[in-house]
N, C-alpha and C positions, 0 to 999 in steps of 0.2 A: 452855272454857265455851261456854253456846251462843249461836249469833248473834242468837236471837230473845231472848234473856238481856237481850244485849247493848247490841241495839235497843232495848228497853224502856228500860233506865238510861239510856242516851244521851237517849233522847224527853224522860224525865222528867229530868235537868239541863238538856234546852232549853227546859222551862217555866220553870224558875228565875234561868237566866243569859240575858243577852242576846248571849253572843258563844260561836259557831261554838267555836271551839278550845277555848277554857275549859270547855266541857259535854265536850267529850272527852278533855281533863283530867281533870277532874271523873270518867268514866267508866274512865279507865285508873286515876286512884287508888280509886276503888269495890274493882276487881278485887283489886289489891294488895293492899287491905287486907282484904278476903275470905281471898285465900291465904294473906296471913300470920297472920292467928289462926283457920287451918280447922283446926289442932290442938286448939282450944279447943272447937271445937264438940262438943256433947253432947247426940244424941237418945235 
């Protein structure tokens, strides 16, 4: 994925949480759960 992707998600769980580790929690389960239903996607 890309890192400007990445940075973005990241940014945007550090508006929401107030702690460091949990936004990049938060951004490694984003990813996961992207990958695991990118079967489902339908454009």
């Amino acid at each position: 994925m890309d890192i400007a992707v990445d940075q973005e998600i990241l940014k945007y769980c550090q508006t929401h949480v107030s702690d460091q580790g949990y936004a990049e929690d938060l951004t490694q389960d984003t990813f996961a759960r992207f990958f695991q239903n990118f079967h489902r996607y339908q454009h």
